[in-house]
C-alpha positions in Angstrom: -30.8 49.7 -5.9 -28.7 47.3 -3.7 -30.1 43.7 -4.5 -27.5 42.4 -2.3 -28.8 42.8 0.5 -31.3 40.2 -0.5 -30.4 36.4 0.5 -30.3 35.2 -3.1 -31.2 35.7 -6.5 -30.8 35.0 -9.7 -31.3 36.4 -13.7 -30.2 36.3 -16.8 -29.2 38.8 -19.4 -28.7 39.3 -22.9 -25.7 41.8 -24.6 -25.0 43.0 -28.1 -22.4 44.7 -28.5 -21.4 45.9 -32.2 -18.7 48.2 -33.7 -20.4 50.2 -36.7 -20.4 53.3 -38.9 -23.1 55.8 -37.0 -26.2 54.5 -38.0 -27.6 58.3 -37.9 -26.0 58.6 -41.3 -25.3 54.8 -42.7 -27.9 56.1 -46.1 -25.8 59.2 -46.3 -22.5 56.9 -46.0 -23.8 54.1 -48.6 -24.5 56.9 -51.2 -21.0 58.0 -51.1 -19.0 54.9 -51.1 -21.9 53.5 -54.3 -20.1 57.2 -56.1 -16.6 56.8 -54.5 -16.5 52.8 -55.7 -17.2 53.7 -59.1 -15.2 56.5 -59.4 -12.4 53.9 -58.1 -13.3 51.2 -60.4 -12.8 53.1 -63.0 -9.6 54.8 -62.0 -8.4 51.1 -60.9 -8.2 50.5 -64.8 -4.8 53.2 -65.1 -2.8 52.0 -62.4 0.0 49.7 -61.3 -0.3 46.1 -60.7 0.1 47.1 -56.6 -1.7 50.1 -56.3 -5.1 48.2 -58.3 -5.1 45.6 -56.3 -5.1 47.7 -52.6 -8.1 49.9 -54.7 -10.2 47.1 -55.2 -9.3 45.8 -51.4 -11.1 49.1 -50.5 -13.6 48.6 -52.6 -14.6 45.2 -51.3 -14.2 46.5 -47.7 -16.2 49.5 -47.9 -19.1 47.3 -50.0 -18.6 45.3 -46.7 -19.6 47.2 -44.3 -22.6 49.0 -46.1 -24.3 45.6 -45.8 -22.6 44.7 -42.4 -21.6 46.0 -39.3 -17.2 45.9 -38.2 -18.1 43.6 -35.6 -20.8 41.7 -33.8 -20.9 40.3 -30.5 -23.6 38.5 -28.5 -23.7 36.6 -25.1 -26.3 35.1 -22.9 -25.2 35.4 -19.1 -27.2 33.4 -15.9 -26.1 35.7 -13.1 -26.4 34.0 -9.5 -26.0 35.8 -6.0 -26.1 34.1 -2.7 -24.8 35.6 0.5 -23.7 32.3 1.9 -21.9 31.8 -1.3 -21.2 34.6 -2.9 -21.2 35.4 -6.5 -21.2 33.0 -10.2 -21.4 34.2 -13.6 -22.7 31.0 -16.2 -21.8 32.1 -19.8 -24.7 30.4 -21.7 -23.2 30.7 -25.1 -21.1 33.7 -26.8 -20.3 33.9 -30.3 -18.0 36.9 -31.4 -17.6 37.9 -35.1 -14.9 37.1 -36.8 -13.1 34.9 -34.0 -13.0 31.2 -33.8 -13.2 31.4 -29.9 -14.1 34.6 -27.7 -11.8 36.2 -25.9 -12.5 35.5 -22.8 -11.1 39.2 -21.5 -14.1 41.0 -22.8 -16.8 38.9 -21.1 -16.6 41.5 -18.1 -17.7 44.3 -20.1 -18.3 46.8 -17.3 -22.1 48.7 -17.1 -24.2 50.1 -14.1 -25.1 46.8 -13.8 -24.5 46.3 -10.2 -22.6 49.5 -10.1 -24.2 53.2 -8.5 -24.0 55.4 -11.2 -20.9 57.5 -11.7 -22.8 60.7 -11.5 -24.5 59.6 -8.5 -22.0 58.3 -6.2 -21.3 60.1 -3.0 -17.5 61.0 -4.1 -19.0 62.5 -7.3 -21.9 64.8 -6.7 -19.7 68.2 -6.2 -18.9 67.2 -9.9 -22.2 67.9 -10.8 -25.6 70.1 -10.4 -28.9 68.7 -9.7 -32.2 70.3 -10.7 -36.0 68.9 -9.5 -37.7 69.8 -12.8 -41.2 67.4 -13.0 -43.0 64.0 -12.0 -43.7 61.4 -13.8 -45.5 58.1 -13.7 -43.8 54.9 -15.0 -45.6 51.9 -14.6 -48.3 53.4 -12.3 -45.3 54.6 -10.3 -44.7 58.1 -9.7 -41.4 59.4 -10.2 -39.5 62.2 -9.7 -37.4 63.6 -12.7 -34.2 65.1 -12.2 -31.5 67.2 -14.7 -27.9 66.9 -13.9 -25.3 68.5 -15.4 -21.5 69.5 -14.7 -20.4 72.1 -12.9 -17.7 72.9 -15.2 -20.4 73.3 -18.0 -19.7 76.2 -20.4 -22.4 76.4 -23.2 -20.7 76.0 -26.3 -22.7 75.3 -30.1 -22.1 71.6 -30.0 -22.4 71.5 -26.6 -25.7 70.2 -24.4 -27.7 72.5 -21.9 -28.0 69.2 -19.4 -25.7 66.1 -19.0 -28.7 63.7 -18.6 -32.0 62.6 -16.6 -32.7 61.3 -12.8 -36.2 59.1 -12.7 -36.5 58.2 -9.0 -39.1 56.6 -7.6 -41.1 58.5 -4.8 -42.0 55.8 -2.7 -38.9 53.5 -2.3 -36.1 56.4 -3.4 -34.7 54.0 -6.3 -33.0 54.8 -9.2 -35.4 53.9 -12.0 -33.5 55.3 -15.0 -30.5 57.5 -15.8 -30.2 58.9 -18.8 -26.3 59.9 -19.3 -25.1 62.3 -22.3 -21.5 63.3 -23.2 -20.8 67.7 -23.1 -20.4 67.2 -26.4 -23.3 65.6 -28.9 -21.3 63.1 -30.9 -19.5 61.6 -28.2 -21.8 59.3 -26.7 -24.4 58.3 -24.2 -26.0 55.9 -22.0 -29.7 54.9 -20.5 -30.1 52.2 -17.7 -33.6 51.5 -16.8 -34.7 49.0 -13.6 -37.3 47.4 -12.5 -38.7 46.5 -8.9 -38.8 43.0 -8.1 -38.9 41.8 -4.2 -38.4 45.5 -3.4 -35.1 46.1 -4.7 -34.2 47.5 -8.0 -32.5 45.0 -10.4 -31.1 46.7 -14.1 -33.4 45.8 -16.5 -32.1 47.5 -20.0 -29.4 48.9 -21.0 -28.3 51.0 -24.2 -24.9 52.4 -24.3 -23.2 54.4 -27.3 -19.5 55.3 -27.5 -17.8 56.9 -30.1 -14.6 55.0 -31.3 -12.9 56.8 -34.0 -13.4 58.0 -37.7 -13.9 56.5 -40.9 -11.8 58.9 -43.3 -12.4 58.9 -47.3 -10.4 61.1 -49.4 -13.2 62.2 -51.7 -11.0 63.6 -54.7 -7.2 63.8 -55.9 -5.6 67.3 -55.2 -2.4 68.3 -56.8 -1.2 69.5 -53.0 -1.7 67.2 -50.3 -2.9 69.8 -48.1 -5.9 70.5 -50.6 -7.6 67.3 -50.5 -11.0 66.7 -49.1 -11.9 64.3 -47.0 -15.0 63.1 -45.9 -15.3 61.4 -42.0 -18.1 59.1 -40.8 -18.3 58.3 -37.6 -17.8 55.0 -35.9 -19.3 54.6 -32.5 -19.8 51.2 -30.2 -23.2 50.2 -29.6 -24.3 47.8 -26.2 -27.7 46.9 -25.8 -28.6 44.8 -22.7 -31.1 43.1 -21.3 -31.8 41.6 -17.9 -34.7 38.8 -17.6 -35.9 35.9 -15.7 -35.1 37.2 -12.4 -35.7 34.9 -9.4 -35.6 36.0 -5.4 -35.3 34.0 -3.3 -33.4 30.8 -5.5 -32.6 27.4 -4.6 -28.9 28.1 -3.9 -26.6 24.7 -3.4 -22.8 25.0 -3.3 -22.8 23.4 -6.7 -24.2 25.9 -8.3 -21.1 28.1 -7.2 -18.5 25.8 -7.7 -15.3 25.9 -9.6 -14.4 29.7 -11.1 -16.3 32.6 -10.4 -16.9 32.9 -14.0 -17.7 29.7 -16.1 -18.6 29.0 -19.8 -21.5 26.5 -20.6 -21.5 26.9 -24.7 -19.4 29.3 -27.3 -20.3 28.4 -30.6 -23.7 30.8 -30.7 -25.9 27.8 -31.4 -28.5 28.7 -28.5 -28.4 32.2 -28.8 -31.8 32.6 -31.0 -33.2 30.8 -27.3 -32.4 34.3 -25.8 -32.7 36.8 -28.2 -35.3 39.9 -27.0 -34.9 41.2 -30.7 -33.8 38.9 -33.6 -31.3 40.3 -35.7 -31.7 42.6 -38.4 -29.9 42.2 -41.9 -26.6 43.9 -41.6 -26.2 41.7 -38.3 -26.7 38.5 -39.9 -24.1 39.2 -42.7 -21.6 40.5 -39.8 -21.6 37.0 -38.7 -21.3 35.7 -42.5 -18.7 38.0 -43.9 -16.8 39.1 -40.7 -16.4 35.2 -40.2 -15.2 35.1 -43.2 -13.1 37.7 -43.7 -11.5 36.8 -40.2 -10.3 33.2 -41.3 -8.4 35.1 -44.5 -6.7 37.0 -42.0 -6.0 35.0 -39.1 -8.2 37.3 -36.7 -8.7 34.5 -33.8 -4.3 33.7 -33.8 -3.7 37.3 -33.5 -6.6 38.7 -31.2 -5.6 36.0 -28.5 -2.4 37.2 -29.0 -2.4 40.4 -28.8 -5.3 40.7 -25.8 -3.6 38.4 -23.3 0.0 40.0 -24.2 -1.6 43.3 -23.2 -3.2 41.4 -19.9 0.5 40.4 -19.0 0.6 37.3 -20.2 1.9 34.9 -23.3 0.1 31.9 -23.7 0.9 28.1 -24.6 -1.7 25.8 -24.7 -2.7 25.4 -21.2 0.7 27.3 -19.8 0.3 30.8 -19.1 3.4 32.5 -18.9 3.6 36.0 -17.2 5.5 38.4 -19.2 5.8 40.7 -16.7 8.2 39.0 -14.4 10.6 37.7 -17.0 13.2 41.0 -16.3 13.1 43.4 -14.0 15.6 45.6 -11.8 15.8 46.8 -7.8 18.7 48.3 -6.2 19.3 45.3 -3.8 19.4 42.6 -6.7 19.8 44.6 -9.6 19.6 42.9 -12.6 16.6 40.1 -11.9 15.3 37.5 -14.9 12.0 35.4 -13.5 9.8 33.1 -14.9 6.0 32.8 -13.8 3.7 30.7 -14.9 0.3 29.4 -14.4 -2.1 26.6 -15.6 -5.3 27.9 -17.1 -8.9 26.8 -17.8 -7.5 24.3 -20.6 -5.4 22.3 -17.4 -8.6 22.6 -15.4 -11.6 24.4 -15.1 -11.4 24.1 -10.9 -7.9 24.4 -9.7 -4.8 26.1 -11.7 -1.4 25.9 -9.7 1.3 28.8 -10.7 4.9 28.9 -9.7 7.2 31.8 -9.8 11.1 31.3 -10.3 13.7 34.4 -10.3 17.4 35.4 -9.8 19.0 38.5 -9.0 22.3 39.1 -10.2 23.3 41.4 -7.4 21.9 39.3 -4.4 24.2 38.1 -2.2 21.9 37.3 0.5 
């Protein structure tokens, strides 16, 4: 499983990432919110001018998302490797719901791509006990199949026996799949599968499921707060991946590794059907439709670029980036200290971007 230690290669790969009510229970959750809308509608009818007008905002956003998912997003990556060269990322095309542009921050979605399994790596194994429990062919390839689990396990009801599966191959010793479960059921898992090509084992598919919070409904009115019901669905992230069109050895030229590591070709999802392993299925083509639309209402692409370069350090203005960071800070030698950094981005240049850092401290006397 180290394809590095190849001269050169080259693939592609395919992600979908979407936010979404557990699909495990999306007929039990469109059932209740058919009752619970009516129920509202009809109490919608009593009320204040206000207070009708945030019921039927629930309404329409609970009608939402029994036809769509939160949030869809899709990219098409050409990965390239050369040892002469080093490493390039082409973004294909990327189209994120509900955002004019894609923010650019979430394009290195981490996975086991590349990466040794957590519960694999050398500095991890005391965390864990393995168990030789079978063989197995996979593709004509026999297999051995190991269980894992932690060594802090205590068996609880909602709890699992085993943390996940081992598939290594007999011959070479390669990972061929990991299959990766949270202690506790609902929290999540994740199953990476490879495949051998030029004797090394390149990540082939990946499916990874995480749960990110609650959707809460209050399912009647209760004369004490503390009496109401509620009724939780839970919301998980789903990432499905796929690796394809590998190539070893490739042509590499020090063109094809030129300018950033990371470079985008096309953002506006117009070639993605070109990539697709599975089309889309109903509720994700009316993500793109409705979250696209309900995101220009409410100014989703202003504030998410906002908000997820402010949280990387950074404000931006047009092709100025200005490091918050370093505006004020404080040391015993210069005490007080105000700064400016800044730094041209992609929009000055997609090759070279020149920064420059000014600062005074109050105290220096130097």
């Amino acid at each position: 499983n180290s394809p590095k230690s190849l001269e050169s290669y080259s693939y592609k790969s395919y992600n979908k990432v979407a936010y979404d009510i557990n699909t495990d229970s999306l007929s039990d959750y469109r059932n209740f919110v058919a009752r619970r809308n009516d129920s509202l509608q009809n109490l919608s009818n009593n009320l204040s001018a206000k207070k009708k007008t945030d019921s039927l905002k629930l309404i329409n956003i609970s009608k939402i998302v029994k036809t769509s998912k939160y949030f869809l997003w899709e990219r098409v990556l050409e990965h390239l490797y050369s040892q002469k060269y080093g490493d390039k990322v082409n973004v294909l095309d990327n189209r994120v719901s509900g955002l004019k542009d894609p923010i650019y921050q979430m394009l290195t979605f981490r996975s086991n791509l590349k990466e040794i399994p957590k519960e694999i790596k050398r500095e991890n194994r005391d965390l864990y006990r393995f168990f030789l429990t079978d063989s197995v062919q996979i593709d004509g390839r026999e297999n051995y199949v190991i269980r894992f689990r932690l060594v802090n396990y205590k068996e609880a009801k909602n709890n699992r026996k085993f943390n996940g599966l081992l598939y290594v191959d007999k011959e070479t010793y390669g990972l061929k799949k990991i299959e990766s479960n949270s202690k506790i059921k609902s929290e999540g898992s994740i199953t990476s599968i490879w495949k051998l090509h030029n004797n090394k084992w390149f990540l082939e598919k990946e499916t990874v499921k995480i749960k990110a919070g609650e959707t809460t409904f209050k399912e009647k009115q209760a004369k004490r707060k503390k009496d109401e019901k509620e009724k939780k669905f839970g919301n998980y992230i789903y990432v499905n991946s796929d690796y394809f069109d590998f190539k070893s050895p490739m042509d590499a030229t020090s063109k094809d590794f030129k300018g950033y590591t990371m470079s985008v070709e096309n953002s506006d999802g117009s070639t993605l059907s070109k990539y697709r392993t599975v089309p889309l299925d109903e509720r994700e083509k009316n993500t793109y439709v409705k979250i696209d639309s309900l995101g220009q209402k409410e100014h989703f692409t202003r504030k998410a670029d906002f908000y997820s370069n402010f949280l990387r350090g950074r404000i931006r203005l047009g092709m100025v980036d200005i490091n918050d960071e370093k505006l004020i800070g404080y040391d015993q030698y210069e005490g007080l200290r105000v700064g400016l950094g800044v730094k041209l981005n992609e929009k000055f240049n997609k090759y070279i971007s020149p920064d420059a850092y000014v600062a005074y401290g109050f105290k220096d006397r130097g």
